[in-house]
C-alpha positions as CSV (number, residue, x, y, z in Angstrom):
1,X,172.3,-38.3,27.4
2,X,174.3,-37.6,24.5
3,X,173.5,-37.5,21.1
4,X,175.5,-37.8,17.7
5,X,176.4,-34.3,16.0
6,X,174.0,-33.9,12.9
7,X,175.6,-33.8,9.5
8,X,174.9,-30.5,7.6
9,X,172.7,-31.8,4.4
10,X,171.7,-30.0,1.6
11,X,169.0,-30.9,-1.0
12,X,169.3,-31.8,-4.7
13,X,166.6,-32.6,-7.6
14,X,166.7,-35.4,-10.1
15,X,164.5,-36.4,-12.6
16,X,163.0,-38.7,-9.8
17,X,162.5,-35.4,-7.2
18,X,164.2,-34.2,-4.2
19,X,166.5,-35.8,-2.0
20,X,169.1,-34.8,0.8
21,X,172.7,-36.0,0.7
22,X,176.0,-34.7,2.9
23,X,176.6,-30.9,2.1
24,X,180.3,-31.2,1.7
25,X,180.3,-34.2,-0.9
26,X,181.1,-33.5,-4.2
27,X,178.9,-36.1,-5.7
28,X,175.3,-35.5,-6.5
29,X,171.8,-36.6,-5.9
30,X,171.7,-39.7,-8.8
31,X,175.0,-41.1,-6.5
32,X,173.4,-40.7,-4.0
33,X,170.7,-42.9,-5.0
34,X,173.2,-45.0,-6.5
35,X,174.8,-45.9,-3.1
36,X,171.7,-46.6,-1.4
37,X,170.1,-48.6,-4.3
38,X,173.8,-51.3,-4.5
39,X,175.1,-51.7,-0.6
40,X,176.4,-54.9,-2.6
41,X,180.3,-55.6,-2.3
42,X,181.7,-52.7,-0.5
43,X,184.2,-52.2,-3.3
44,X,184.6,-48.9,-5.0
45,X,185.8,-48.6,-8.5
46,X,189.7,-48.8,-9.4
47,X,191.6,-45.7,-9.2
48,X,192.8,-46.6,-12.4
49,X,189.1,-46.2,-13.8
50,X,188.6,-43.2,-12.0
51,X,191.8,-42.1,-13.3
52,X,190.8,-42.5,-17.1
53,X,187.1,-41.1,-16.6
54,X,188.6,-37.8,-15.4
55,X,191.1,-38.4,-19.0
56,X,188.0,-38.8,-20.4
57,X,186.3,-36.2,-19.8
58,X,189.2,-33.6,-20.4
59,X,189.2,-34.9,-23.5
60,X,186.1,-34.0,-24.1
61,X,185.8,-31.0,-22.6
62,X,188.9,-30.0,-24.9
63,X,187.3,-30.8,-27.9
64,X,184.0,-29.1,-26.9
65,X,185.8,-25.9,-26.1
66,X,187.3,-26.5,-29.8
67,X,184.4,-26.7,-31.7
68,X,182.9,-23.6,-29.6
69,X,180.4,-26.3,-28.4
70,X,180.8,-25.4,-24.5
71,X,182.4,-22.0,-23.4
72,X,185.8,-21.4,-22.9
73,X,185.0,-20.5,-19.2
74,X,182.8,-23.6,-18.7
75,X,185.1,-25.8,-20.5
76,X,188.1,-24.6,-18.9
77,X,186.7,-25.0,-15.3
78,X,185.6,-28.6,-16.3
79,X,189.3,-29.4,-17.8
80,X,190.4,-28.2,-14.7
81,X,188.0,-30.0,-12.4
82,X,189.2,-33.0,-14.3
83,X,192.6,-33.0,-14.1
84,X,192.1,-33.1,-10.4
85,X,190.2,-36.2,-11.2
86,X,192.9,-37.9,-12.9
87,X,195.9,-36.4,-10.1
88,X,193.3,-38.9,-7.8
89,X,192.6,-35.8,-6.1
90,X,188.6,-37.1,-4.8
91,X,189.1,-40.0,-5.5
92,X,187.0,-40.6,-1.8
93,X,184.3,-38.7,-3.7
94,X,183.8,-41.8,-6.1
95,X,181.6,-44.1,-3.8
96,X,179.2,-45.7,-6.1
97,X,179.6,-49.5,-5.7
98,X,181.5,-51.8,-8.4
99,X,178.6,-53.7,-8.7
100,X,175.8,-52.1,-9.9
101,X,173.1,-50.8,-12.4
102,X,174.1,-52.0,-15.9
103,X,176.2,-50.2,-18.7
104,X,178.1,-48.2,-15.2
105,X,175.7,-44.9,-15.5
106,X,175.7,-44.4,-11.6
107,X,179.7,-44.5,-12.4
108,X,179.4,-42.1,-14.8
109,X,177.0,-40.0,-13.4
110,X,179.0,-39.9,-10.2
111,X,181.9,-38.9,-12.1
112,X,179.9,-36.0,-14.1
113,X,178.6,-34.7,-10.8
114,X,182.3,-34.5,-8.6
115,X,183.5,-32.8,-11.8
116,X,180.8,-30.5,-11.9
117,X,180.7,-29.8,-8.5
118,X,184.4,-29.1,-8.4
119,X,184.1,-27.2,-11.2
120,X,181.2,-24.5,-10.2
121,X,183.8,-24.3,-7.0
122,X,186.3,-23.1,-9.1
123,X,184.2,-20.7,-10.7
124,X,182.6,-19.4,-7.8
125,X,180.0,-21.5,-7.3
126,X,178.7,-23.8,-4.3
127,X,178.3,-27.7,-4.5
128,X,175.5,-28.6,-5.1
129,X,174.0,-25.7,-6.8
130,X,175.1,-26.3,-10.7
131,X,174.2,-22.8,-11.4
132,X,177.4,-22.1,-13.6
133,X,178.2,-25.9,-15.1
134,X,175.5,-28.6,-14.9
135,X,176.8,-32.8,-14.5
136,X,174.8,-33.3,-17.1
137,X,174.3,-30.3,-19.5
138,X,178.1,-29.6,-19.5
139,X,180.2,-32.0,-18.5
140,X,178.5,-34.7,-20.3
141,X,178.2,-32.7,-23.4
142,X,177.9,-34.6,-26.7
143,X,178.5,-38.3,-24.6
144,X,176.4,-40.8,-23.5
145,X,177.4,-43.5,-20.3
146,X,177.2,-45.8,-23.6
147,X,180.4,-44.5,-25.5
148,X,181.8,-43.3,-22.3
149,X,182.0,-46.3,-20.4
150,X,183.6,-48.6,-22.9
151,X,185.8,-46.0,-24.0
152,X,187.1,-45.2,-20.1
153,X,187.2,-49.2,-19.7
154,X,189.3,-50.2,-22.3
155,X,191.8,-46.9,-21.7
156,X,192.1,-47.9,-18.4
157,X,192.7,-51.4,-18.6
158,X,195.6,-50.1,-21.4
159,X,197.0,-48.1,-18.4
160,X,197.1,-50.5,-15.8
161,X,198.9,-53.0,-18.2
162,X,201.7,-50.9,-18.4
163,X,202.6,-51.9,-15.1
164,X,202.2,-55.2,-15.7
165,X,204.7,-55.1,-18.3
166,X,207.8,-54.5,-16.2
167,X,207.3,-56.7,-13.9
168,X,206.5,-59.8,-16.5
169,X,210.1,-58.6,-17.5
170,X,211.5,-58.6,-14.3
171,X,210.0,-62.0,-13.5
172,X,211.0,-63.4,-17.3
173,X,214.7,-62.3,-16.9
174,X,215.1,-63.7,-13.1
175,X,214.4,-67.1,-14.4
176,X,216.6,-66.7,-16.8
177,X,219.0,-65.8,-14.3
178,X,218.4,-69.4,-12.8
179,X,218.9,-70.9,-16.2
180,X,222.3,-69.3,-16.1
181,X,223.3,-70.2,-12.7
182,X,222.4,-73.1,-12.8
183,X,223.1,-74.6,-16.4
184,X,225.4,-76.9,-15.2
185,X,223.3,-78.8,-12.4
186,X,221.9,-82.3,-13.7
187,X,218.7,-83.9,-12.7
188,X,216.4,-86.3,-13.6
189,X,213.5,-85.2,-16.1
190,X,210.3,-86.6,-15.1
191,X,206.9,-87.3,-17.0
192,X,204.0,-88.4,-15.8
193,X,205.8,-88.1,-13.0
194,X,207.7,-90.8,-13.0
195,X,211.4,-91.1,-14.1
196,X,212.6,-89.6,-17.1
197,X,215.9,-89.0,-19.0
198,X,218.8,-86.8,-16.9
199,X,217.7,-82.8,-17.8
200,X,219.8,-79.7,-16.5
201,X,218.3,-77.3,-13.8
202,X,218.9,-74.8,-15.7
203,X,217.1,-75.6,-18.8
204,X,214.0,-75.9,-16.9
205,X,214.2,-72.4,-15.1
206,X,215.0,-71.0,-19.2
207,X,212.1,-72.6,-20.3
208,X,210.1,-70.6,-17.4
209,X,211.7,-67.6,-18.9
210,X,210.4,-68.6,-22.2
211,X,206.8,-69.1,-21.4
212,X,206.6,-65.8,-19.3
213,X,207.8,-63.9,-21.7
214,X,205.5,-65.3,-24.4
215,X,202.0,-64.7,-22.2
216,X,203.4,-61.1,-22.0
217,X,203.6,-60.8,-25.4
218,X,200.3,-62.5,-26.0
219,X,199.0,-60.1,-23.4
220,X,200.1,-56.9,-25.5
221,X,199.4,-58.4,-28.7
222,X,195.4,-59.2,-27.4
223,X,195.1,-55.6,-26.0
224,X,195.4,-53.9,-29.4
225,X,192.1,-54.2,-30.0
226,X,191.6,-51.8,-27.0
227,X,193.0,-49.0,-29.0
228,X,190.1,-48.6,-30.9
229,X,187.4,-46.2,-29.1
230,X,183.7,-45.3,-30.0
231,X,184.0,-42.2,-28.1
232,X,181.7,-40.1,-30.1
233,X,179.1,-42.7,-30.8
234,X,176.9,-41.2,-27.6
235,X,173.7,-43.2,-26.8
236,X,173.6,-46.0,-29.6
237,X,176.9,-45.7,-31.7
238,X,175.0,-43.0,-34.1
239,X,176.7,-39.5,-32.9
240,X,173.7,-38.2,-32.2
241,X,173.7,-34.8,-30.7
242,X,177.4,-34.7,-31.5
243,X,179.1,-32.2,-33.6
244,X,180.5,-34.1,-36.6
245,X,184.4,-33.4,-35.8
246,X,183.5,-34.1,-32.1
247,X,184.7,-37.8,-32.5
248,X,188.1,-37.0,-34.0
249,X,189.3,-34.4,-31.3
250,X,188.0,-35.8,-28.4
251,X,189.8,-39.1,-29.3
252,X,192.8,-37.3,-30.4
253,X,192.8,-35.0,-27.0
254,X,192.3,-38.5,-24.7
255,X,195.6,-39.8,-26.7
256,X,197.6,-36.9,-25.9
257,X,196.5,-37.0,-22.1
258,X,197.0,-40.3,-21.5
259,X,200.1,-41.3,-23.8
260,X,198.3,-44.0,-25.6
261,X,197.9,-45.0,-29.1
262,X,194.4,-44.3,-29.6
263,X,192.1,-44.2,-32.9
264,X,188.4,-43.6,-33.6
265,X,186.8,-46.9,-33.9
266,X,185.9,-48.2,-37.6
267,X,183.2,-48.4,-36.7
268,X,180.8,-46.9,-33.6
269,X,178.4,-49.4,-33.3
270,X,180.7,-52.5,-33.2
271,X,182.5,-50.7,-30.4
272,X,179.5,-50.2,-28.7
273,X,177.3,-53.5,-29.2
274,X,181.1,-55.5,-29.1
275,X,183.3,-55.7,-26.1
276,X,185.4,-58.5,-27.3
277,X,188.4,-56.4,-26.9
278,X,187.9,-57.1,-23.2
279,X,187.3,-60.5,-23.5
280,X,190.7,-60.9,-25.3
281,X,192.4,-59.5,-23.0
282,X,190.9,-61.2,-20.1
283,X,191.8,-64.0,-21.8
284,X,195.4,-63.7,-22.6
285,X,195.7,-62.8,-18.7
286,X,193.9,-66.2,-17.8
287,X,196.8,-68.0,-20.3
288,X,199.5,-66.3,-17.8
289,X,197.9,-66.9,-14.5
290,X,197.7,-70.9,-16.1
291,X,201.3,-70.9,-16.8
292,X,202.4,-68.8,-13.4
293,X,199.9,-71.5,-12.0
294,X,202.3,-74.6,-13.3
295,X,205.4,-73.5,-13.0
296,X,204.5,-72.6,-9.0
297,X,203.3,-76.1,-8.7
298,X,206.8,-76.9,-10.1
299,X,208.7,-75.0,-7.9
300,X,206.7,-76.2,-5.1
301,X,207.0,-79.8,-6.0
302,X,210.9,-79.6,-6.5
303,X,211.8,-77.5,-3.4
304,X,209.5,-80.3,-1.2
305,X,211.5,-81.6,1.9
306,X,213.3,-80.8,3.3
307,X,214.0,-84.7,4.1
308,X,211.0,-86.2,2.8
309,X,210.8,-84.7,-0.7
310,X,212.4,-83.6,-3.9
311,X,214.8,-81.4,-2.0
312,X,216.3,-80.2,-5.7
313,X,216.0,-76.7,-5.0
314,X,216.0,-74.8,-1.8
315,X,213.6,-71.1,-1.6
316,X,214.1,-68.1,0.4
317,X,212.9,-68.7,4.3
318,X,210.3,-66.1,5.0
319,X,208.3,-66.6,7.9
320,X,207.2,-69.6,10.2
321,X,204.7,-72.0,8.4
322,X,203.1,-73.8,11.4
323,X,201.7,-72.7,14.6
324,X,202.4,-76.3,16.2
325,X,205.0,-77.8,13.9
326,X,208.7,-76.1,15.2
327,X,211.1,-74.9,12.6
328,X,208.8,-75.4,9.5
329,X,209.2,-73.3,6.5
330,X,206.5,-73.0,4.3
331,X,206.6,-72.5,0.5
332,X,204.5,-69.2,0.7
333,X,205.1,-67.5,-2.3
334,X,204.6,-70.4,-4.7
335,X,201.3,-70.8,-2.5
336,X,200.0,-67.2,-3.1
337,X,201.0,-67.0,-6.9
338,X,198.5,-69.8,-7.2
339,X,195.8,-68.7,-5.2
340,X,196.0,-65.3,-6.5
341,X,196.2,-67.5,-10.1
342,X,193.1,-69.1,-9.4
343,X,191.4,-65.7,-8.9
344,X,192.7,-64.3,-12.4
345,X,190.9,-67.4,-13.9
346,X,187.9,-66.8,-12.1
347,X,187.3,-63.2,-13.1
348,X,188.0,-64.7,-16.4
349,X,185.4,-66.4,-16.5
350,X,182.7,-63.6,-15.2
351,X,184.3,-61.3,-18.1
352,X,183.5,-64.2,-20.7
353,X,180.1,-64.4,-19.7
354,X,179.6,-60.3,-19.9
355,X,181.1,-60.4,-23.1
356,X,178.6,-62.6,-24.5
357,X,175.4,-60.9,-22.7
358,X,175.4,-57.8,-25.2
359,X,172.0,-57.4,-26.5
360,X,171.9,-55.3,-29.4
361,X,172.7,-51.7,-29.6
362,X,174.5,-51.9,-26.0
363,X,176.2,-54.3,-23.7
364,X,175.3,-53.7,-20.2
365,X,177.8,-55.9,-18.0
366,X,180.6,-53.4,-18.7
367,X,181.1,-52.4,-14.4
368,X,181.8,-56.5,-13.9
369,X,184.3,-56.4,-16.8
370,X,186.2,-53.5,-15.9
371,X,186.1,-54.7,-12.0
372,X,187.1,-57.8,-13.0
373,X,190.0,-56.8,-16.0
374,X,191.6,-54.4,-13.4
375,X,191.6,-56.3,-10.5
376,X,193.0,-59.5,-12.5
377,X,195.8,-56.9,-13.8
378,X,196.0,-55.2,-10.6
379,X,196.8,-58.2,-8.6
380,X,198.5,-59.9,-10.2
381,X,201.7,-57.7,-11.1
382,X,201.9,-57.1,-7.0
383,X,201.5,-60.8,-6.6
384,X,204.2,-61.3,-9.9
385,X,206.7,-58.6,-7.9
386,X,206.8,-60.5,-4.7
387,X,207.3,-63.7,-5.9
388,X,209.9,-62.7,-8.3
389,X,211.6,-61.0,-5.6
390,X,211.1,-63.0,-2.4
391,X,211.1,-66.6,-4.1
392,X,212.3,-66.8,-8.1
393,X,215.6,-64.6,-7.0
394,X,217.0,-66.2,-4.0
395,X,216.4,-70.0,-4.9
396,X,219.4,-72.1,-4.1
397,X,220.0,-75.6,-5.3
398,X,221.0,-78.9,-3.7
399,X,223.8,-79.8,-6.7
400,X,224.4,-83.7,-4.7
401,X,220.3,-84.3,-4.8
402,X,219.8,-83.3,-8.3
403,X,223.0,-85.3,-9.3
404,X,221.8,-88.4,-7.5
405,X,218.3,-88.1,-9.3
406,X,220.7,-87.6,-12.7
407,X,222.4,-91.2,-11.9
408,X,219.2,-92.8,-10.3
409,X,216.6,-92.8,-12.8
410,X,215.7,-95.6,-14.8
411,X,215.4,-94.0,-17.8
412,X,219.4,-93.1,-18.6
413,X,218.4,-96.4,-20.2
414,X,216.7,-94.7,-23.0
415,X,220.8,-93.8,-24.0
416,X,221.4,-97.2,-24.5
417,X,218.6,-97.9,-27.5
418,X,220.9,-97.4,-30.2
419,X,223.5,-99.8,-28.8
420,X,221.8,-102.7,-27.5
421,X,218.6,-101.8,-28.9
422,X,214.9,-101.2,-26.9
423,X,214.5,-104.6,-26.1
424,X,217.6,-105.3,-23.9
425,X,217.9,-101.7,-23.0
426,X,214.0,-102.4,-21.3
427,X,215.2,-105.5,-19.6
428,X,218.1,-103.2,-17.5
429,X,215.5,-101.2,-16.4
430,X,213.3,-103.8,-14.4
431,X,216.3,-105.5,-12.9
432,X,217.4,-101.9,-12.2
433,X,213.7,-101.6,-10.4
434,X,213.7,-105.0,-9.1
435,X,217.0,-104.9,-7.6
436,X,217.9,-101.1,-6.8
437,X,221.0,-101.0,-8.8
438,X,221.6,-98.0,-10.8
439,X,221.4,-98.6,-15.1
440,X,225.4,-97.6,-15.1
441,X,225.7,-100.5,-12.7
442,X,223.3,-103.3,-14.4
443,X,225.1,-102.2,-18.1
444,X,228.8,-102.6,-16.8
445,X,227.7,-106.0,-15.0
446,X,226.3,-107.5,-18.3
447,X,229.3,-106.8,-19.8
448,X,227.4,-104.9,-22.8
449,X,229.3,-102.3,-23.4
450,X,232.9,-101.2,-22.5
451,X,233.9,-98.7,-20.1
452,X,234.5,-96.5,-22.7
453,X,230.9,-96.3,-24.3
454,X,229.3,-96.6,-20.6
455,X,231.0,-93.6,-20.0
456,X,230.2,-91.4,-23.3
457,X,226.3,-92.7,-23.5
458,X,225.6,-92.7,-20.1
459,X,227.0,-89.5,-19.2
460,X,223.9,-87.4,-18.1
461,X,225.0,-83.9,-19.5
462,X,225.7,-85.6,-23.2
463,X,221.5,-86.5,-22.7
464,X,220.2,-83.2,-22.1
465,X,221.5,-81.5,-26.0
466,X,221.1,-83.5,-29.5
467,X,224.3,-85.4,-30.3
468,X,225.5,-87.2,-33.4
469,X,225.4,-91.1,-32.9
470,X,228.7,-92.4,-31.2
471,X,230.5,-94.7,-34.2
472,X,229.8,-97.9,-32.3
473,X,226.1,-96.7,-32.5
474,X,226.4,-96.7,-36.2
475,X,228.5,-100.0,-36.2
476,X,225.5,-101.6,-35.1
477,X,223.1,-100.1,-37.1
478,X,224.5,-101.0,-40.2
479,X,224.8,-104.5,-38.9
480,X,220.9,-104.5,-38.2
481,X,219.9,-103.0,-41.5
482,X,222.3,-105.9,-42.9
């Protein structure tokens, strides 16, 4: 009978006692109690966070070494242990869960201990045994999880934005595209859903363009507040146990490494007891996922068919849509920008109510609002670059459906109001409705206008700009006014 190879342990002591974890982990004993105290979600944190905790702590192991705080030996060992850290060198070392004890110390801590660990390697030592740079004596130095956490949050939210941006961009400027291409193609407007005056394709897909690139700019105008770090402020926004030029080069250093515009907060308590910042930016990504939200619905809702719907626009085939129903095409994309939509709204809302649960000198929710920031970013500029690229770009459009919509509806009788006024103009529209005959039809029938004026007011492209009033227009306003 066989049995399973043991795994080589070793033994570590915490403030709690003893206890054994893998010997070839880089971690420590509090993640190790971490990872057995929140089997919760298995989620680990994003590499982007991991990422801007190793920035982090370079920084401050830069200015420690400055200020003759921490040896150059130590210090340059932890430096170097944490550029590894942001290269995403261990990032398998980081296995503490996202969800877990409040203000993210078991995130921190697991971060001090792989960068300690790694860092008494590179001086010699052997993991586990701290005996040239301590997690918490050296590579914490002067910081506390409570001006650490916030600071590493908000930098790495800043980071993972900037991939967001590009592909807003990309995504703005392909609908524009569309507004180009197809500026010529009329259809009929509708509100409420029912019949409204003729509108051009292409001002539709603009106006898509538009609203994109307005949530990315209300995007980078609500993550300014992010610039603003209490690093420096340690346990309760004080400085306490920190040198008093600590603040200014750490902050300074953690610009530099991570190419960010970064300041020392106004004020280290309000950066502490305050993450608004986070909620502003959650925010301002819960406006875009609402507008990619809509204007999927849209393209859905005009590319429906293909006999029995809109049929206005026609979107790339990607795959089969239905395990029983032959030769169905699915609108897919539209689909997953909503769903993934929905999911931006949702963390949303579990960042608003972490924003609001601060409590004084600390807010402890932080690990749900960076989970939830990141992943909202995260997903959706992967989500954004798909369905720019497999849907937005290679939509086609049905020019005879959209034009019949442009003659069919009911309201090309709105063109009429200033020549035979509302009232008659109202009564073309039922017998158009009663009788199926187009308003072009029902006008030249009555004998209302000549062929002339049918053919300036009720040409559909003349509806969709402003115009100046055609002179019969005016004839009969003065003759109304006398």
């Amino acid at each position: 009978m066989s049995t399973a190879a043991q795994v080589p342990m070793r033994k570590e002591k915490d403030s709690l006692g003893f206890k054994e974890l893998p010997a070839n982990v880089y971690y420590g004993v509090q993640t190790a109690r971490a990872v057995e105290n929140y089997p919760i979600s298995g989620m680990r944190a994003h590499p982007t966070l991991i990422r801007a905790f190793g920035m982090v702590k370079r920084a401050a192991a830069e200015a420690n070494k400055a200020l003759d705080l921490v040896d150059a030996k130590r210090a340059d060992a932890i430096i170097a242990a944490s550029q590894e850290v942001i290269d995403g060198k261990w990032n398998q070392e980081f296995v503490v869960d996202v969800f877990q004890a409040g203000a993210g110390v078991s995130f921190h801590m697991n971060t001090n201990e792989v960068i300690a660990n790694r860092a008494n390697e590179i001086l010699g030592g052997k993991l586990g045994e701290y005996q040239h740079i301590h997690p918490n004596d050296h590579v914490n130095y002067g910081q506390s999880t409570n001006d650490v956490f916030p600071t590493g949050m908000r930098l790495a939210t800043l980071l993972e934005l900037e991939k967001l941006y590009p592909v807003l961009d990309s995504l703005a400027s392909a609908c524009e595209a569309k507004g180009r291409e197809f500026d010529d193609v009329m259809k009929s407007g509708r509100t409420h859903m029912q019949d409204a005056v003729p509108i051009r394709l292409g001002q539709e897909f603009a106006a898509y363009g538009l609203a994109i690139r307005k949530a990315s700019e209300n995007i980078r105008r609500n993550s300014e507040n992010l610039r603003e770090l209490g690093l420096g402020g340690s346990a309760v926004g004080t400085g306490i146990n920190t040198h008093p030029h600590y603040r200014e080069k750490a902050v300074a250093s953690l610009a530099n490494i991570s190419g960010q515009k970064l300041t020392p907060a106004k004020d280290m308590r309000w950066a502490m007891q305050s993450n608004s910042p986070m909620g502003e930016v959650s925010a301002a990504l819960r406006n875009l996922a609402l507008e990619i939200i809509r204007i999927s619905n849209d393209i859905r809702l005009i590319s429906s068919g293909p006999n029995t719907g809109f049929a206005e626009i026609n979107l790339p085939g990607l795959q089969p849509g239905s395990s029983i129903m032959p030769g169905k095409i699915n609108p897919v994309m539209p689909e997953l920008a909503a769903m993934v939509s929905f999911q931006v709204v949702g963390n949303d809302t579990a960042v608003a109510l972490a924003v609001q649960a601060g409590q004084l000198e600390l807010n402890v929710m932080m690990p749900t609002m960076a989970y939830s920031v990141l992943q909202s970013i995260t997903i959706m500029t992967n989500m954004l670059r798909q369905f720019t690229d497999k849907c937005i770009a290679g939509i086609t459009v049905n020019r005879d459906r959209c034009n019949f919509y442009a003659q069919s509806t009911v309201s090309l009788a709105t063109a009429l109001n200033p020549y035979i006024g509302y009232a008659k103009a109202a009564e073309i529209v039922k017998e158009s409705v009663a009788t199926g005959k187009s308003i072009i039809e029902i006008a030249r029938s009555k004998g209302l206008l000549s062929e002339k004026e049918i053919a300036e007011i009720l040409d559909p492209k003349r509806m969709t700009e402003p115009q100046m009033p055609l002179e019969s227009a005016k004839e009969r306003d003065v003759k109304v006014r006398a």
